[in-house]
NUMI-890316 format. One line per field, with one value per residue (C-alpha): x, y, z; residue number from 0; residue in one letter. Coordinates in nm, 4 decimals, decimal comma. Layout:
N
xx <- (X / ...)
yy <- (Y / ...)
zz <- (Z / ...)
pos <- (NUM / ...)
code <- (A / ...)
//
This chain:
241
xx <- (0,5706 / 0,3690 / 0,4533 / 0,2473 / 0,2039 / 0,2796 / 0,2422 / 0,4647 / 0,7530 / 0,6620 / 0,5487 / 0,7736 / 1,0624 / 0,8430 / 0,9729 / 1,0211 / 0,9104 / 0,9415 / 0,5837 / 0,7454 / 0,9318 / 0,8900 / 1,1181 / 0,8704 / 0,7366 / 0,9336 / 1,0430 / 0,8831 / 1,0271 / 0,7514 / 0,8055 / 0,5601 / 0,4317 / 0,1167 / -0,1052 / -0,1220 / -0,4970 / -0,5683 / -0,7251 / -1,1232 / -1,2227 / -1,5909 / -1,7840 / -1,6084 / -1,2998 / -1,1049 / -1,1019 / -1,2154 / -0,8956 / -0,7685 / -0,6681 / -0,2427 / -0,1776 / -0,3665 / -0,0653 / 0,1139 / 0,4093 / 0,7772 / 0,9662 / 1,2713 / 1,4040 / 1,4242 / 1,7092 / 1,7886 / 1,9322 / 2,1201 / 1,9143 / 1,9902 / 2,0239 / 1,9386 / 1,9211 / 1,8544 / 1,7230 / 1,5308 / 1,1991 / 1,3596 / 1,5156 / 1,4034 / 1,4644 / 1,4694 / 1,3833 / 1,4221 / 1,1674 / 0,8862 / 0,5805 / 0,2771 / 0,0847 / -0,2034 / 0,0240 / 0,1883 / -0,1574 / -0,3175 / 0,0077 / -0,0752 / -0,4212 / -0,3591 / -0,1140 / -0,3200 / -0,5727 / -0,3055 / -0,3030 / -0,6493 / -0,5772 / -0,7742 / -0,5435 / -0,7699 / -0,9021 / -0,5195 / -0,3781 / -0,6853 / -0,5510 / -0,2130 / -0,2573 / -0,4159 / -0,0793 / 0,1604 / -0,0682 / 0,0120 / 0,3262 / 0,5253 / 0,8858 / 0,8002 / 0,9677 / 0,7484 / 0,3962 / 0,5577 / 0,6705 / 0,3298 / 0,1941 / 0,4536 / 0,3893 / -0,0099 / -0,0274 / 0,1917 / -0,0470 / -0,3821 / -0,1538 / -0,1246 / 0,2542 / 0,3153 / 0,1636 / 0,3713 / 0,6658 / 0,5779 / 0,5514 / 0,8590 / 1,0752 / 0,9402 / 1,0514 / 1,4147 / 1,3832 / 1,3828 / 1,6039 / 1,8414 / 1,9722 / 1,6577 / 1,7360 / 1,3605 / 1,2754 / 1,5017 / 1,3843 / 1,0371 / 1,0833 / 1,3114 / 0,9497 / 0,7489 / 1,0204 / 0,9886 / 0,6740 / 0,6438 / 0,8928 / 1,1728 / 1,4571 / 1,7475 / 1,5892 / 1,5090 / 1,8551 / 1,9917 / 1,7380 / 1,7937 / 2,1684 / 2,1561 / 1,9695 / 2,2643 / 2,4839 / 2,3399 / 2,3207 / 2,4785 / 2,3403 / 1,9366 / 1,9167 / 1,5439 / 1,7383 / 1,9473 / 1,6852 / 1,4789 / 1,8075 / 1,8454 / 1,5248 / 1,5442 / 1,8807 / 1,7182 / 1,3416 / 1,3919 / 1,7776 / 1,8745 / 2,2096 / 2,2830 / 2,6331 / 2,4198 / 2,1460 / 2,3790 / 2,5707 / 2,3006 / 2,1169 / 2,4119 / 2,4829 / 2,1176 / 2,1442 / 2,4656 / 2,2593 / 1,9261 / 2,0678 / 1,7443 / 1,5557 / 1,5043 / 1,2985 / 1,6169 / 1,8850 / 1,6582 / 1,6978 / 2,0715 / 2,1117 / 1,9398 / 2,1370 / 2,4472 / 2,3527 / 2,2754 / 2,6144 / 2,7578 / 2,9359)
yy <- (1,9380 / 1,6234 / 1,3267 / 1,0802 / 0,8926 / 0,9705 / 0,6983 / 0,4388 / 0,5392 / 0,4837 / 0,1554 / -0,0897 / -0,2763 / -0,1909 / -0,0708 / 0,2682 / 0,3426 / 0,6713 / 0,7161 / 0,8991 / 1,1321 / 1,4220 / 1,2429 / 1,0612 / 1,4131 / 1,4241 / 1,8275 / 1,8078 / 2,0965 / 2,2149 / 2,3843 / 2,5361 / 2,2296 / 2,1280 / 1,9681 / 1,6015 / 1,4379 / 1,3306 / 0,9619 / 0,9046 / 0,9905 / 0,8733 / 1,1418 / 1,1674 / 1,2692 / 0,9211 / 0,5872 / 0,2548 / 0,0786 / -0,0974 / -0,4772 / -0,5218 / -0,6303 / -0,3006 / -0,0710 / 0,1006 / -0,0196 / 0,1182 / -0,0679 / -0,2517 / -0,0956 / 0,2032 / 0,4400 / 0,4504 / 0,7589 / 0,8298 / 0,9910 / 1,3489 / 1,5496 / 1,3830 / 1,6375 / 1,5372 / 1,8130 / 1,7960 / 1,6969 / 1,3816 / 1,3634 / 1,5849 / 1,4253 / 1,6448 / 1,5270 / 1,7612 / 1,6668 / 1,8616 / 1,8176 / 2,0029 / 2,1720 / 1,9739 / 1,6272 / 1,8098 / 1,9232 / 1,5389 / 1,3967 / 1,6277 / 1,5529 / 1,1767 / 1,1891 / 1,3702 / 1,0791 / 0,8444 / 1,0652 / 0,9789 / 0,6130 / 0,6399 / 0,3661 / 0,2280 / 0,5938 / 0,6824 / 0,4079 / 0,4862 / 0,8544 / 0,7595 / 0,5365 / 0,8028 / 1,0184 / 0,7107 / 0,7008 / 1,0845 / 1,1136 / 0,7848 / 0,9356 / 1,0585 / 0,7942 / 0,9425 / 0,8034 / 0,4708 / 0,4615 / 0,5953 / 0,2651 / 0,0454 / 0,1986 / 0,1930 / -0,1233 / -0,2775 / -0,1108 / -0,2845 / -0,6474 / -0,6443 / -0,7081 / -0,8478 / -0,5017 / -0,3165 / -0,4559 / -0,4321 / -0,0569 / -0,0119 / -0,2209 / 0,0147 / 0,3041 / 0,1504 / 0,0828 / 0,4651 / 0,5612 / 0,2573 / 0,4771 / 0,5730 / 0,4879 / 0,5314 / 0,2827 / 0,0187 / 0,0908 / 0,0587 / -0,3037 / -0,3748 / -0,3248 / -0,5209 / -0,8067 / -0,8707 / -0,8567 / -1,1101 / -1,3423 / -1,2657 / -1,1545 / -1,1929 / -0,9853 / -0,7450 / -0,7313 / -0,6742 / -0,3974 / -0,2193 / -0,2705 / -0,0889 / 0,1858 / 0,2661 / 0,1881 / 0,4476 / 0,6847 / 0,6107 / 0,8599 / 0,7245 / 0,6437 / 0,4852 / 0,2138 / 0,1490 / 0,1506 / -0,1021 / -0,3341 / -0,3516 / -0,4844 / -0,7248 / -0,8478 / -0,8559 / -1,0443 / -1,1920 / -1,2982 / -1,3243 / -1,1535 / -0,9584 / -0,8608 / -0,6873 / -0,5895 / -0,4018 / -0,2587 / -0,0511 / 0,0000 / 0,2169 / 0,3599 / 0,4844 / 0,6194 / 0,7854 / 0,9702 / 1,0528 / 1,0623 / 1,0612 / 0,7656 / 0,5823 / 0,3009 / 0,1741 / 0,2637 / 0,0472 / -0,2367 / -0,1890 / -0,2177 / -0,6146 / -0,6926 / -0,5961 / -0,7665 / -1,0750 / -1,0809 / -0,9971 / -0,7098)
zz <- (1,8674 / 2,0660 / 2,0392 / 1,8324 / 2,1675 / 2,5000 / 2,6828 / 2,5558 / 2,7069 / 3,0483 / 3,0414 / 3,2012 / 2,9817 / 2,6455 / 2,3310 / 2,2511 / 1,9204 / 1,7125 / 1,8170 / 2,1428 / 1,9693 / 1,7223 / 1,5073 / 1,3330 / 1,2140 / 0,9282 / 0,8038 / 0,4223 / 0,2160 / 0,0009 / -0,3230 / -0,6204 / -0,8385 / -0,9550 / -0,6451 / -0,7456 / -0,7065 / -0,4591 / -0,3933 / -0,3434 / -0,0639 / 0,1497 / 0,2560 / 0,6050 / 0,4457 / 0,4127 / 0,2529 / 0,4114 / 0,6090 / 0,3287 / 0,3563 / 0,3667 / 0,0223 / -0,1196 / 0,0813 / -0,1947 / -0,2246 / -0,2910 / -0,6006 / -0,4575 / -0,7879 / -0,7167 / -0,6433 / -0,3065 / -0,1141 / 0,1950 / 0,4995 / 0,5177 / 0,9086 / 1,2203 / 1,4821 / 1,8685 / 2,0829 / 2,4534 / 2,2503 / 2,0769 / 1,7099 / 1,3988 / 1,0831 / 0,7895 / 0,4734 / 0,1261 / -0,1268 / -0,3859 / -0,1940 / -0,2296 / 0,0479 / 0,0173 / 0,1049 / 0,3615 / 0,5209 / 0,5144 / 0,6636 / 1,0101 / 0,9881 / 0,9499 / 1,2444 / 1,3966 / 1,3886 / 1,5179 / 1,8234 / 1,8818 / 1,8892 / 1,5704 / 1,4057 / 1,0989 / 0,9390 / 1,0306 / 0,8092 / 0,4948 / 0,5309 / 0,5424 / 0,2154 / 0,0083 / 0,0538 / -0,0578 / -0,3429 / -0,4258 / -0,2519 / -0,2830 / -0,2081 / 0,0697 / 0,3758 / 0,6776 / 0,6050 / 0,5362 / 0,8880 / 1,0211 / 0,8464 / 1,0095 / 1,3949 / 1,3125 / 1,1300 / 1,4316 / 1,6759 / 1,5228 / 1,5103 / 1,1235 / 1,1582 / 0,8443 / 0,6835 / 0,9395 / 0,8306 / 0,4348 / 0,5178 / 0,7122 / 0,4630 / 0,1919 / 0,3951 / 0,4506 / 0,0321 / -0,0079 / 0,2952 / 0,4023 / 0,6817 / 0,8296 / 1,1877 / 1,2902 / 1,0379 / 1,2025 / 1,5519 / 1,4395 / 1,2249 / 1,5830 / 1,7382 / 1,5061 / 1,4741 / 1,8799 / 1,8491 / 1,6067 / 1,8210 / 1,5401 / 1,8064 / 1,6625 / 1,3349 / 1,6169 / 1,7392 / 1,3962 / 1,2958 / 1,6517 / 1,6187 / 1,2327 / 1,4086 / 1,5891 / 1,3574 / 1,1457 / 1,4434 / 1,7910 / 1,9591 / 1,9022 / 2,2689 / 2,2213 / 1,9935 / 2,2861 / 2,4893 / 2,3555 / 2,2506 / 2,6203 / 2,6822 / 2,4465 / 2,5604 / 2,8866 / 2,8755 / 2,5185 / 2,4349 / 2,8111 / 2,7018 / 3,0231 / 2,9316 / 2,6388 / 2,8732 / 3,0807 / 2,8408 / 2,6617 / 2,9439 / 3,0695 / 2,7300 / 2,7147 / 3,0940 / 2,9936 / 2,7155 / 2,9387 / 3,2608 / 3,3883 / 3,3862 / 3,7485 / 3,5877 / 3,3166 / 3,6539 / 3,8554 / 3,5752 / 3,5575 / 3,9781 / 3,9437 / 3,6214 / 3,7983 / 4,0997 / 3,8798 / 3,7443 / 4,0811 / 3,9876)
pos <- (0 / 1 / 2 / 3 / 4 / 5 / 6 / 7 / 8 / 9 / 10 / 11 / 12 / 13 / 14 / 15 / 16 / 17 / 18 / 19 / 20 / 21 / 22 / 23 / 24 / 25 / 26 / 27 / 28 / 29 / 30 / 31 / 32 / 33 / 34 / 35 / 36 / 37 / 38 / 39 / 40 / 41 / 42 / 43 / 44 / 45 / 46 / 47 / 48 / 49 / 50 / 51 / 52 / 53 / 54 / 55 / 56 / 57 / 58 / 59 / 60 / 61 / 62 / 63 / 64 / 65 / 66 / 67 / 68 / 69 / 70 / 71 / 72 / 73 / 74 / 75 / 76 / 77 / 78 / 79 / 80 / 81 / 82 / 83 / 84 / 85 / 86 / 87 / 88 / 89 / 90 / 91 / 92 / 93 / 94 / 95 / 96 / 97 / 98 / 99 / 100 / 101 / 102 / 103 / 104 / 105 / 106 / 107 / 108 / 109 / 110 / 111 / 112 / 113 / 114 / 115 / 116 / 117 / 118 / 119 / 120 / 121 / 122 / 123 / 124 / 125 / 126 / 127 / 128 / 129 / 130 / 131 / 132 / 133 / 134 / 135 / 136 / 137 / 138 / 139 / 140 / 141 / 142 / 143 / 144 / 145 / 146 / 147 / 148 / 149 / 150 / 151 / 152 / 153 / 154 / 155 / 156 / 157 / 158 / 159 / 160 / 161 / 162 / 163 / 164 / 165 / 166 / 167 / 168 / 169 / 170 / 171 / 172 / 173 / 174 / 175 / 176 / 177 / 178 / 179 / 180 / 181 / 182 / 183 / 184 / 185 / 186 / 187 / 188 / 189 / 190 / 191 / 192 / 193 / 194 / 195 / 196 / 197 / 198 / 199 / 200 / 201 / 202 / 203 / 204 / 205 / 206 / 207 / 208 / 209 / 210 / 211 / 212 / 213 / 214 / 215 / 216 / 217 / 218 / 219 / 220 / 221 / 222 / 223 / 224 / 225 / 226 / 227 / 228 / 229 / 230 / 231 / 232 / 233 / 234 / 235 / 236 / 237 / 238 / 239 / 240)
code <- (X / X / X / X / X / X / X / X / X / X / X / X / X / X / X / X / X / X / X / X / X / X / X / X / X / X / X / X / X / X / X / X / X / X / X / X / X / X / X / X / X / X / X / X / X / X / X / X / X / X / X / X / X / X / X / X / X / X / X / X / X / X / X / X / X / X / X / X / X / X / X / X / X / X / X / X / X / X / X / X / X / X / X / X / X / X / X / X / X / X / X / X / X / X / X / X / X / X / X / X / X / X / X / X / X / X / X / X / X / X / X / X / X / X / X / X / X / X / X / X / X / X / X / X / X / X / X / X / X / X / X / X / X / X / X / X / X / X / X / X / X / X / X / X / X / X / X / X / X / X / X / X / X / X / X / X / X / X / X / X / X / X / X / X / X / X / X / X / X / X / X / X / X / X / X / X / X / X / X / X / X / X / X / X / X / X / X / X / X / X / X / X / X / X / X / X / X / X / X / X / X / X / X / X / X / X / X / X / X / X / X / X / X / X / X / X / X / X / X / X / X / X / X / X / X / X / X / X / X / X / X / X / X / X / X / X / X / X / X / X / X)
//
């Protein structure tokens, strides 16, 4: 399955977000139930992009549940979530990422909206707010959206990578650090967590001991990355080791 974006991952020292991976393509299980109505739509198919404070948004009430599989494969992670769902929710959430693909961030985040109206449990369009919301500068919406996704799934480690994201780019680092670090927590073997802990032990917290170390735990995973390998020969030379 594509990635959401392609590029991302080969631009120097930036974050890797979920966008590069089929992970963020959550599995939805869907089952026989009613089709829930759908929101208004305009007559090109989707809402106008709707200010932050209109974002649905998930009661910090509600029951929370533990993340189900995580699954790593040559493509990236696959997530797999088990909820009712109709077809129609499950059709709009590939069209709207679909959009996102197409750099097409603001009708991306209306479309997106419409199916947290109908399908509220549902973490994956909450994180396809957070990444497109973060991608248009709305960072306070993009973490709103990610937070609700962690509400319903605290273990999501995409969710935590992708507040990581929005948290450096807001200049929150050591909230970066923590989300990136409960990523891996949750899941060890998310290498783009790593990743993007290293850079930000690197060019934000100038923590090279923590540079270096997850750096080399991320080359350990990939093995193939000359650009991170590159960054781990100066850091060592740095420390002199």
């Amino acid at each position: 399955m594509m990635p959401l974006f392609d590029d991302v991952r080969w631009q120097p020292r930036q974050a890797i977000g979920a966008a590069v991976l089929s992970a963020l393509i959550a599995v939805l299980s869907g089952c026989a139930s009613t089709p829930p109505t759908p929101g208004q739509v305009s007559q090109n198919g989707v809402d106008e992009p709707q200010r932050a404070e209109d974002v649905a948004r998930v009661s910090r009430e509600r029951s929370r549940r533990d993340y189900p599989e995580i699954e790593a494969d040559e493509a990236g992670f696959t997530i797999t979530e088990q909820l009712r769902i109709s077809g129609e929710a499950r059709a709009d959430y590939q069209a709207a990422l679909q959009v996102l693909r197409q750099e097409r961030y603001e009708q991306g985040i209306a479309m997106l909206l419409d199916i947290v109206e109908i399908a509220p449990d549902i973490t994956a369009p909450y994180i396809g707010l957070g990444i497109a919301y973060g991608k248009i500068g709305d960072l306070e919406a993009a973490e709103e959206a990610l937070l609700d996704a962690l509400t319903l799934a605290p273990d999501h480690p995409i969710a935590h990578n992708e507040l990581g994201i929005v948290y450096r780019m807001a200049g929150r680092f050591d909230e970066a650090r923590t989300s990136y670090e409960q990523a891996l927590t949750v899941y060890p073997g998310f290498h783009y967590a790593r990743r993007n802990l290293g850079v930000l032990c690197d060019l934000y917290l100038a923590d090279m001991p923590c540079a270096l170390e997850h750096y080399e735990a991320y080359l350990a995973a990939v093995e193939d990355d000359p650009e991170v390998a590159i960054w781990v020969t100066d850091i060592r030379n740095r420390l002199a080791l």
